[in-house]
SESEPA-561546 format. One record per residue (C-alpha): z, y, x. Coordinates in nm, 2 decimals. Layout:
N
PT,Z,Y,X
...
***
This chain:
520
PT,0.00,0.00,0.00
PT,-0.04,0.38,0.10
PT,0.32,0.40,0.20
PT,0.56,0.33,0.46
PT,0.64,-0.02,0.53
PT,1.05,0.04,0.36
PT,0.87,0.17,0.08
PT,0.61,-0.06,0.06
PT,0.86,-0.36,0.02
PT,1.04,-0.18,-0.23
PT,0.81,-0.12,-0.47
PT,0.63,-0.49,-0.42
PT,0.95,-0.58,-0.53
PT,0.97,-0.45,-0.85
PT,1.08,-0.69,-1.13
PT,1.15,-0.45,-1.45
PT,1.15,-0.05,-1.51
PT,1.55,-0.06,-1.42
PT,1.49,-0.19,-1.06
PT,1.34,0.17,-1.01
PT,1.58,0.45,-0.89
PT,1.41,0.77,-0.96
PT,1.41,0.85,-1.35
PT,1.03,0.94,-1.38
PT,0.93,0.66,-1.21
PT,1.15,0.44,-1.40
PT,1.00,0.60,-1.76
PT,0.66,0.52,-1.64
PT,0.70,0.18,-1.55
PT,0.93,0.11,-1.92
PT,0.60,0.27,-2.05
PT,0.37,0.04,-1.90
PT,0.62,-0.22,-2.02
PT,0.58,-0.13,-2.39
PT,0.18,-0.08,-2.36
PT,0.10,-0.47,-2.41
PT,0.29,-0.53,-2.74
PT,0.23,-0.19,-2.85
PT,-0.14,-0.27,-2.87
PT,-0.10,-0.62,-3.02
PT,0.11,-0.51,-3.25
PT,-0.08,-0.21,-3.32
PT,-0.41,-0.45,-3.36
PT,-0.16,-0.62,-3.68
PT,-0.05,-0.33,-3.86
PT,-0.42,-0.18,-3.83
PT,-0.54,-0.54,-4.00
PT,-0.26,-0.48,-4.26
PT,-0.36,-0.11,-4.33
PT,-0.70,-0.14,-4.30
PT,-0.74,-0.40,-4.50
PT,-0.55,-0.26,-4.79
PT,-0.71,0.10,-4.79
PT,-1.11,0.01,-4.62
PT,-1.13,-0.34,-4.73
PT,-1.50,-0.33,-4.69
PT,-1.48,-0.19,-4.36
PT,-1.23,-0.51,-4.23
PT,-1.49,-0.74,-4.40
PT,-1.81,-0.61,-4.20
PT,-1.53,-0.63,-3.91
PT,-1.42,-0.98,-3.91
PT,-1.81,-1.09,-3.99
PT,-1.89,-0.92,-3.65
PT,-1.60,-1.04,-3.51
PT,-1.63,-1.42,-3.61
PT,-2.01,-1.38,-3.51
PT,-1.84,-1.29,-3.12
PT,-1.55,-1.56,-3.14
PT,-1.87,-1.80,-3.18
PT,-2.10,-1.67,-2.89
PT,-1.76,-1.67,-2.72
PT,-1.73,-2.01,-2.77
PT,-2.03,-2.16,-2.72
PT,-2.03,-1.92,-2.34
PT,-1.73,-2.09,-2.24
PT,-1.85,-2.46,-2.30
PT,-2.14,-2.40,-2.04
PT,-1.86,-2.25,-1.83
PT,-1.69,-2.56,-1.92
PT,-1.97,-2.79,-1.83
PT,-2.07,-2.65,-1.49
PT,-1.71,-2.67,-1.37
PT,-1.67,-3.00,-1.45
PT,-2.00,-3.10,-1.32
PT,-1.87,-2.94,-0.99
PT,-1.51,-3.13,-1.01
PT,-1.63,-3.42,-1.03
PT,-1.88,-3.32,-0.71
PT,-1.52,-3.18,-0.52
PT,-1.37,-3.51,-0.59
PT,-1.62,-3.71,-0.45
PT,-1.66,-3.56,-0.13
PT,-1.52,-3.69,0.17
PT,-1.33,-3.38,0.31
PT,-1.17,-3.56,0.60
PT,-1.52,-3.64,0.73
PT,-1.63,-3.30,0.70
PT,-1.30,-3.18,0.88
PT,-1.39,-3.42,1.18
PT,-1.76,-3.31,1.18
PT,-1.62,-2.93,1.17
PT,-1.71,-2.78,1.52
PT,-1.60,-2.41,1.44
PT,-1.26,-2.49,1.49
PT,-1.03,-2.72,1.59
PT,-0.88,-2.79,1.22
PT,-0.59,-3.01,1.34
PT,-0.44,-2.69,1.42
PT,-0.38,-2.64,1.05
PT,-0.05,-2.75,0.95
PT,0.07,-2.77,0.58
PT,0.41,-2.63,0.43
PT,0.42,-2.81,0.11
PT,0.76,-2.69,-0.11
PT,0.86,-2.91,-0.40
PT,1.14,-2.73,-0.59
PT,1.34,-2.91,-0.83
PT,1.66,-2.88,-1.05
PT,1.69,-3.19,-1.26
PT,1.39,-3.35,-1.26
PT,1.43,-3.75,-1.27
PT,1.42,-3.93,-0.95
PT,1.10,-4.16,-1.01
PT,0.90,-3.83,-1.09
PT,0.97,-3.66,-0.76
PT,0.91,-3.97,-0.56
PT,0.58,-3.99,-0.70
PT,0.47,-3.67,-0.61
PT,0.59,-3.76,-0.24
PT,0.44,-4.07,-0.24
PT,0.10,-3.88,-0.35
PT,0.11,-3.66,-0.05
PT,0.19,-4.00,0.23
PT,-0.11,-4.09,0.08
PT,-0.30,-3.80,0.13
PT,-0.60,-3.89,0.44
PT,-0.45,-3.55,0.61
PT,-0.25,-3.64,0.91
PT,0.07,-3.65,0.88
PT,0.21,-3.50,1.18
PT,0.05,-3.20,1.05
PT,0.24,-3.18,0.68
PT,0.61,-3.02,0.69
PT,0.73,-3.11,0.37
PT,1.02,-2.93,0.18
PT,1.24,-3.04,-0.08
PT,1.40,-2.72,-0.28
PT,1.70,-2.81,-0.46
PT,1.91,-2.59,-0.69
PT,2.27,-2.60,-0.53
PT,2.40,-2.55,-0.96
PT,2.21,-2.91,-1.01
PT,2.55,-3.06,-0.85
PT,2.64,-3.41,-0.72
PT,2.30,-3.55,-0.92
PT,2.06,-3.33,-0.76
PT,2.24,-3.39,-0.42
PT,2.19,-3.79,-0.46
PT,1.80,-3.76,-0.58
PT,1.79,-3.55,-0.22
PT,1.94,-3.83,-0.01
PT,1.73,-4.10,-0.17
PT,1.40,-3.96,-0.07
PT,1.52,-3.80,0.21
PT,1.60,-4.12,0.33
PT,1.24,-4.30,0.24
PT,1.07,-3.98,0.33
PT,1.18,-3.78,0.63
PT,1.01,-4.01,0.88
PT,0.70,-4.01,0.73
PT,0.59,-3.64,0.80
PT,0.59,-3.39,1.08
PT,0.91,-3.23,0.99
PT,1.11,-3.30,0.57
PT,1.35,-3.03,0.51
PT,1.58,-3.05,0.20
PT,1.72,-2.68,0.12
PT,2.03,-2.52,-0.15
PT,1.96,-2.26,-0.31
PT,2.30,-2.08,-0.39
PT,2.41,-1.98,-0.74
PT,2.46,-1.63,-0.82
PT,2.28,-1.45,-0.53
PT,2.27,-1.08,-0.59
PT,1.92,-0.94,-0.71
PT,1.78,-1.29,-0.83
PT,1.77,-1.43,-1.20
PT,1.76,-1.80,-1.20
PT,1.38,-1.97,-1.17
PT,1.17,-2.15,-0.94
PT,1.05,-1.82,-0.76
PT,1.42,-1.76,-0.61
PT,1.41,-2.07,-0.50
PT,1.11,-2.13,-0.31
PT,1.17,-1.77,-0.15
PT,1.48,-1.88,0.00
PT,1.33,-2.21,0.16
PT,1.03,-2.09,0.26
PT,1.29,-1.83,0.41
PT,1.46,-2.14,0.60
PT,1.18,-2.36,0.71
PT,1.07,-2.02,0.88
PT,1.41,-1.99,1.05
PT,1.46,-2.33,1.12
PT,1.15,-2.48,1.18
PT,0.83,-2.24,1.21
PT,0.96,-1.97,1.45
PT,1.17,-2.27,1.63
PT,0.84,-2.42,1.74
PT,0.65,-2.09,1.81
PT,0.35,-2.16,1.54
PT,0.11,-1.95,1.48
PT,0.14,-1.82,1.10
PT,-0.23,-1.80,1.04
PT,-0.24,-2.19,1.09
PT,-0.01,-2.23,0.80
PT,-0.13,-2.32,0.45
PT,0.20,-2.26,0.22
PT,0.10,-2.48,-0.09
PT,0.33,-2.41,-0.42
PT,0.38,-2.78,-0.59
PT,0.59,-2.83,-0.92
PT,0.82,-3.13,-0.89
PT,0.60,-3.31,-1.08
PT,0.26,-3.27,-0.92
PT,0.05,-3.56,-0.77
PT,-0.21,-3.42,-0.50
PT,-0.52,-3.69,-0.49
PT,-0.59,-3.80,-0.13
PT,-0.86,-3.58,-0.02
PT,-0.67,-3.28,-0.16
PT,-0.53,-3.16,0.19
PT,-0.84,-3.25,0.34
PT,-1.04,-3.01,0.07
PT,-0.79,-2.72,0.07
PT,-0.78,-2.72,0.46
PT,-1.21,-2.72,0.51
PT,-1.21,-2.40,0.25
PT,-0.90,-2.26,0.44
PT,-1.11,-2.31,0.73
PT,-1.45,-2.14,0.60
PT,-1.31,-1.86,0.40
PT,-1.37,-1.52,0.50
PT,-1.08,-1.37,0.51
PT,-0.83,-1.75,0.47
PT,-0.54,-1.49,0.53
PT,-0.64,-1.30,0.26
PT,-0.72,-1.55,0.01
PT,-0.52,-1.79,-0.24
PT,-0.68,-2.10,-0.32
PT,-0.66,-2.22,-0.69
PT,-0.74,-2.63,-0.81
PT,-0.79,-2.72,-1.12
PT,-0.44,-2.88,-1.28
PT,-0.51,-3.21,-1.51
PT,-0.19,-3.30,-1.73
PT,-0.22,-3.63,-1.73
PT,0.07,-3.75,-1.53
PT,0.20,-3.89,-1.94
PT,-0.09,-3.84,-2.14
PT,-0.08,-4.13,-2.31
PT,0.28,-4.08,-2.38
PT,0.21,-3.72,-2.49
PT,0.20,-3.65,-2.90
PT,-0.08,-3.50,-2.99
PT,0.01,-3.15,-3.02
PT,0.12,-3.21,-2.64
PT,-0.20,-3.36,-2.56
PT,-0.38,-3.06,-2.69
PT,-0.23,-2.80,-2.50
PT,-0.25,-3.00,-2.24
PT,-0.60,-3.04,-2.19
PT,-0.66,-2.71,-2.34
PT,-0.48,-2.56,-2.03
PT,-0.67,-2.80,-1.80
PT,-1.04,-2.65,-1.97
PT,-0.95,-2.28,-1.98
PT,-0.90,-2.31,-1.55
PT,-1.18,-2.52,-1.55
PT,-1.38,-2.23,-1.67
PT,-1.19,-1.93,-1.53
PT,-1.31,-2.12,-1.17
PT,-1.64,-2.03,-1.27
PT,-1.57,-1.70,-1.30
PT,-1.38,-1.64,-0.95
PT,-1.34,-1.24,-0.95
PT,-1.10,-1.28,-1.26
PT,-0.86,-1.57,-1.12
PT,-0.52,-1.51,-1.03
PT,-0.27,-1.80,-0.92
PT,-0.17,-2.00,-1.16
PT,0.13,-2.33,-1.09
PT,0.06,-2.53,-0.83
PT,-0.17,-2.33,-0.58
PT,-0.19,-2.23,-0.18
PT,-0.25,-2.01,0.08
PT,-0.17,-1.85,0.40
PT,0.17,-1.82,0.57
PT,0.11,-1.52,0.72
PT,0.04,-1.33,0.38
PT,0.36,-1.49,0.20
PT,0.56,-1.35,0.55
PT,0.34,-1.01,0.50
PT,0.52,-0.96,0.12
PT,0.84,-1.03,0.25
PT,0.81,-1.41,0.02
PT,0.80,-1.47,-0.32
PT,0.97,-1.22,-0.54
PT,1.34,-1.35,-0.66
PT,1.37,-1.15,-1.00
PT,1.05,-1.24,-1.16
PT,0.97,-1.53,-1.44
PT,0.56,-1.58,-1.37
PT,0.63,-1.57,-1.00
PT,0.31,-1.77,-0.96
PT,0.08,-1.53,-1.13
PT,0.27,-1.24,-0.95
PT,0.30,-1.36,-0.59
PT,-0.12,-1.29,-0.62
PT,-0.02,-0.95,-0.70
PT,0.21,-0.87,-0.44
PT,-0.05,-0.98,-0.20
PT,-0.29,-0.75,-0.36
PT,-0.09,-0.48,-0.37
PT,0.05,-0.49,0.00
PT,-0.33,-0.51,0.13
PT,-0.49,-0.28,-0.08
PT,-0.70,-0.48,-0.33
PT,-0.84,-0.67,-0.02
PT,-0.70,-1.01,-0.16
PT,-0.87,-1.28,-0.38
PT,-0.80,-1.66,-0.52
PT,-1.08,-1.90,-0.39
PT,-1.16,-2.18,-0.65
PT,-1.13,-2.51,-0.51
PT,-1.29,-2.69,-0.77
PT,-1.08,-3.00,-0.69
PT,-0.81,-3.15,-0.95
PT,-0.44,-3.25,-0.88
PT,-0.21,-3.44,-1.17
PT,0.09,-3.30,-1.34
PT,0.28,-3.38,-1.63
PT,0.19,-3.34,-2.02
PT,0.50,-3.13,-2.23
PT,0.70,-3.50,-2.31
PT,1.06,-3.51,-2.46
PT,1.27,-3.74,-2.59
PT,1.12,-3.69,-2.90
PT,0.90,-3.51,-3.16
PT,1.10,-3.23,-3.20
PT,1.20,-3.15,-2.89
PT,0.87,-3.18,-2.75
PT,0.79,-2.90,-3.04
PT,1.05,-2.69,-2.93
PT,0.98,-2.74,-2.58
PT,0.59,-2.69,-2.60
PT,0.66,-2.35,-2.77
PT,0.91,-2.26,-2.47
PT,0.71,-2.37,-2.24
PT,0.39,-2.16,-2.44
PT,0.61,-1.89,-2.43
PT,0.70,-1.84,-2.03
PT,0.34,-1.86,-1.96
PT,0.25,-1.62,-2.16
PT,0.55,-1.39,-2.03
PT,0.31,-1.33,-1.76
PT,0.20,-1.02,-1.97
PT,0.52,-0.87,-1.71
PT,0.25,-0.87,-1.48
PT,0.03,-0.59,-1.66
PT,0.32,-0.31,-1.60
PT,0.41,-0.41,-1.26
PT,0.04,-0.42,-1.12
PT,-0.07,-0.13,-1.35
PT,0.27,0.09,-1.16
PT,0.13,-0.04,-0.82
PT,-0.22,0.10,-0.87
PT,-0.09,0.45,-0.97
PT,0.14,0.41,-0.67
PT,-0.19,0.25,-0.44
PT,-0.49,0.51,-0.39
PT,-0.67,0.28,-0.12
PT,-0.77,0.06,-0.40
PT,-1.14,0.11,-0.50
PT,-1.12,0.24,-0.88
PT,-1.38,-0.01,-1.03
PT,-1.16,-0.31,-0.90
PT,-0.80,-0.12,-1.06
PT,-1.06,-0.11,-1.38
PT,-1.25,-0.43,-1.36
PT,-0.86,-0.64,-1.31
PT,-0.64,-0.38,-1.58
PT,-0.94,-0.44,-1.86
PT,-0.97,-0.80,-1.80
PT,-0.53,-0.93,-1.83
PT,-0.51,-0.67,-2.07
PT,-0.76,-0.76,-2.26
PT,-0.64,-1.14,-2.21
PT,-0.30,-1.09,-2.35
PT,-0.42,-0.89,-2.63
PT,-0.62,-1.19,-2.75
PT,-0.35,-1.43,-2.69
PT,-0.17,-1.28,-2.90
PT,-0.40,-1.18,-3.15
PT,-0.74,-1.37,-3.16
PT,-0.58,-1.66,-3.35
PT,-0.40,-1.46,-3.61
PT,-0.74,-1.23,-3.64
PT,-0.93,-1.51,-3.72
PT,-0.70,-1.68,-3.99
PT,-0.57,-1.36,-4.14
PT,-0.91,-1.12,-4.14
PT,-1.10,-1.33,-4.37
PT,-0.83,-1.33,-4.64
PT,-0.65,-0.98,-4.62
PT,-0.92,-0.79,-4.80
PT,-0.92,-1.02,-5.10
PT,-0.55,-1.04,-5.09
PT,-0.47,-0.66,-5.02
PT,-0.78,-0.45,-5.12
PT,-0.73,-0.42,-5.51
PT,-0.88,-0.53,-5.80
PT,-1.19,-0.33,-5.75
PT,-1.28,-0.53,-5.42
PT,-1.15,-0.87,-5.52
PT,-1.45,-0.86,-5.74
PT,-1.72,-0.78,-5.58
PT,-1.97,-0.95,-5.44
PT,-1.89,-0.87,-5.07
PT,-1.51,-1.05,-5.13
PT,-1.64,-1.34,-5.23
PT,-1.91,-1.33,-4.99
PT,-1.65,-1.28,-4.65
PT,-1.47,-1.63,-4.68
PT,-1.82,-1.82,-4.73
PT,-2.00,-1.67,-4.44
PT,-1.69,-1.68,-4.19
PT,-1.62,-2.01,-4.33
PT,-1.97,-2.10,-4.21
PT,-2.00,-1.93,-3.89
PT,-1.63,-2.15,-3.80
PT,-1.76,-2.44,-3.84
PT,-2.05,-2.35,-3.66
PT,-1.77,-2.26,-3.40
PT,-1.68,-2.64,-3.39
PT,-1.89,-2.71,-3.13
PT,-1.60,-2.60,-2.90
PT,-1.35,-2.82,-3.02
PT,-1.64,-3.12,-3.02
PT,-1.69,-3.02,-2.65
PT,-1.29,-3.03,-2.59
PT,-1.23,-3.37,-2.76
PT,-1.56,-3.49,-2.56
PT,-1.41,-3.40,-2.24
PT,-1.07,-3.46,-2.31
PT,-1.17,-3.85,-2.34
PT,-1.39,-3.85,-2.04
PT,-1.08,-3.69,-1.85
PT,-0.78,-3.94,-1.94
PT,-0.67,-4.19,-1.72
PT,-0.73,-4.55,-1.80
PT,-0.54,-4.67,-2.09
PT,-0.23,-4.89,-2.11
PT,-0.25,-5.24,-2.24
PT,-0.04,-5.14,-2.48
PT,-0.28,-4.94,-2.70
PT,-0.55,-5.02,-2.85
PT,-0.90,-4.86,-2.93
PT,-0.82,-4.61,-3.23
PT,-0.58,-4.43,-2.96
PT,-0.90,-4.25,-2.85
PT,-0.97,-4.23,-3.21
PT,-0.61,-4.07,-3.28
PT,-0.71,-3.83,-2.92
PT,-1.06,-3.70,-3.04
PT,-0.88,-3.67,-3.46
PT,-0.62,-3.42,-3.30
PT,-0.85,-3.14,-3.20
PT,-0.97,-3.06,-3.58
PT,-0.55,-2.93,-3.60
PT,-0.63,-2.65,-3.36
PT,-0.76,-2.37,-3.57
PT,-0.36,-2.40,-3.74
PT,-0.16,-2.51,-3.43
PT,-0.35,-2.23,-3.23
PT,-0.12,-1.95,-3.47
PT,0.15,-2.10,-3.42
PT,0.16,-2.19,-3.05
PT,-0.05,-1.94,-2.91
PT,0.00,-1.66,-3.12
PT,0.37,-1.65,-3.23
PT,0.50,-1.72,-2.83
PT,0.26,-1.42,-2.69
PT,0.37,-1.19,-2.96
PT,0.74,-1.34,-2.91
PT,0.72,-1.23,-2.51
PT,0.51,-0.90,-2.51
PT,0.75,-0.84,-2.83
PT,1.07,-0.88,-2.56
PT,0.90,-0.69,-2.27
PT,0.82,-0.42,-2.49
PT,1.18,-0.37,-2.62
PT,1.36,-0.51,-2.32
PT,1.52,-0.79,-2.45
PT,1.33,-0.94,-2.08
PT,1.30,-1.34,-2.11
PT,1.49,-1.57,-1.81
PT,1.36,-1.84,-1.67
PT,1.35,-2.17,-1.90
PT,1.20,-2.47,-1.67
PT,0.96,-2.71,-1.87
PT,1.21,-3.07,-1.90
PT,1.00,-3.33,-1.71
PT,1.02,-3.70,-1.92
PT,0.83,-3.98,-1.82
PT,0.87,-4.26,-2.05
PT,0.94,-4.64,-1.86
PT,0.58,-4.78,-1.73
PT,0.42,-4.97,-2.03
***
């Protein structure tokens, strides 16, 4: 940023207006704060009104706006296409080999810090991410692996730790188990605080022990319950290798949640996949990614912000931001276009996974956090260009406006002029002309969900003895739900967090439970 380096860490910092010590600073940030729920819910009562005194006007609207949804739609499937096409090329590859026949540079010079935080995830779960990455073709005397406990997990978490530290800690380079204290001033309780402090202590103890060079360090952020395939390493290392700027860049796979798919309800299974399609596509359009989970890059630029922030939620979308901030726009996420496994939302049962799904919906879409603190940092940052402050602001705001609202839009628009605009539209020819047409342009729309439930099959692991056929049957069925379960778990949880950040009632961390049933 354009400031001093004291300064500069300061305001990268920044985790709500209140951090902020000087007043008209503070009132612009809590502005900037209110501006995303302002707008959604601005976008509702303008539906409401509207559509009560210019119900014609809101029928021409949501004609023109169904007609977009659909072009929308039908955009994103070849999105969806082509990145697929080039997963399955990624996967394919032999990365190791290309490594070897890599003569720009010596790539065994490239170590990986891999950090696995966890709090009370089950043993078996853990271990199998671990396993995963002794499987991995990278060499192993070139992996430091970390294992982040919560010190406030107690005596369980400590006995998960000695278990694998036992079958693990001569299988790498270096495995490091770290605490993170309770209660540490500054911090709120999440996985951000707790990678920062043993990233923090692998540097100590490990990094500047042995004199390596930062910039041959790829810090990859896994979730306890991630399963890197074997060539992973090998992939993220040759595009680490080949980037431009690899100290610059973040590098983004594509996550699959199908760890416990077949265990997964169906709502579950939806979201699920859904999540898994909408990165799919967003690598095809690489100037709009930010980080998202489980994701990597350089040592030196996690060192150059001073680590992860410690009072954040989405610290994985936001860690992107800091870096963008602290080298003036001259930052950028690098699709991989190569998967890794994680876990489906699985509880103990129905309705926990519910209320669990529309938790987990929630945090991620308290990412919206990330709109007032980048938005601060661009007023604060001149060296950006403008078009890329533009370009970025347009696009997440944008984003989180249609979380929020596209769902509702679609389900309430066609209806609130009949219900709301009087007797003298409810008959006229135009009211009950509205429902047919957008009724008809929706189902045109399908195509989208036939292209999901198409590749939803194509993507799920092989299936258990233990069910039969019509499971795929019962996988495909699901998707004709989402039109509803979209208002519900899309809609409600965005409106729920912009609707906290814009009031200050801020959101803590909740971490997703991790439940794998027994092995069928």
């Amino acid at each position: 940023m354009a400031l001093d380096s004291l300064s500069e860490q300061y305001y990268l910092k920044i985790g709500k207006a209140s951090d902020l010590k000087i007043f008209k600073e503070r009132l612009i940030y809590r502005l900037l704060e209110i501006l995303p729920g302002f707008l959604s819910w601005l976008t509702l009562f303008l539906i409401l009104f509207f559509s009560w005194k210019e119900p014609v006007w809101v029928s021409v609207f949501v004609i023109m706006f169904v007609i977009y949804w659909l072009f929308r739609t039908i955009y994103l499937s070849f999105h969806l296409w082509s990145g697929y096409k080039r997963m399955i090329i990624h996967e394919k590859e032999n990365w190791i080999q290309r490594l070897k026949d890599f003569k720009a540079q010596d790539w065994r010079g490239i170590y990986h810090l891999v950090v696995l935080p966890f709090y009370y995830e089950p043993l078996d779960i853990i271990r199998e991410s671990l396993k995963a990455l002794s499987n991995s073709d990278y060499p192993k005397d070139r992996m430091i692996v970390v294992l982040a406990g919560e010190e406030r997990a107690g005596e369980g978490g400590k006995m998960v730790a000695r278990i694998l530290e036992s079958e693990f800690k001569d299988v790498f380079f270096k495995f490091l188990v770290t605490w993170h204290p309770v209660n540490l001033k500054g911090e709120i309780i999440g996985k951000g605080a707790n990678e920062s402090w043993a990233t923090r202590r692998v540097k100590e103890l490990i990094i500047d022990q042995l004199n390596i060079d930062y910039k041959n360090i790829i810090v990859s952020s896994l979730d306890a319950d991630t399963v890197v395939f074997s060539g992973y390493l090998s992939c993220l290392t040759y595009h680490y290798l080949t980037a431009k700027k690899p100290d610059r860049t973040s590098f983004q796979p594509i996550p699959l949640f199908i760890n416990n798919i077949w265990q997964a309800p169906f709502l579950s299974r939806i979201f699920a996949f859904s999540s898994t399609f909408w990165h799919i596509m967003t690598q095809e359009r690489p100037e709009k990614m930010i980080t998202f989970s489980s994701h990597s890059m350089s040592f030196k630029a996690l060192v150059d912000v001073d680590f992860r922030q410690v009072n954040v939620v989405s610290d994985d979308s936001r860690i992107f931001w800091q870096c963008f901030l602290r080298y003036d726009g001259d930052y950028q996420v690098l699709p991989l276009y190569y998967p890794i496994s994680m876990d489906a939302n699985v509880s103990v049962n129905l309705k926990q996974t519910i209320i669990n799904l529309y938790k987990q919906q929630r945090r991620w879409a308290y990412g919206v956090a990330d709109i007032p603190y980048f938005l601060f940092g661009f007023l604060k940052n001149k060296k950006i260009p403008l078009n890329k402050k533009f370009s970025l602001s347009m696009e997440l705001i944008e984003g989180h406006w249609s979380w929020a609202t596209a769902s509702m839009m679609i389900f309430l628009l066609g209806w609130m002029p009949i219900i709301l605009g009087g007797p003298s539209f409810s008959q006229s020819l135009l009211s009950f002309s509205v429902p047919k047409i957008t009724s008809q342009i929706l189902t045109i729309g399908m195509i989208g969900l036939v292209v999901s439930a198409y590749f939803s099959l194509i993507l799920l692991p092989p299936k258990p003895p233990k069910y039969g056929r019509f499971k795929y049957v019962f996988f495909a069925v699901g998707w004709l739900l989402v039109p509803v379960i979209m208002v519900f778990f899309t809609s409600i949880p965005a409106f729920e967090a912009q609707t906290r950040l814009m009031v200050g009632k801020y959101l803590s961390f909740w971490p997703t439970e991790k439940i794998r049933k027994k092995k069928y």
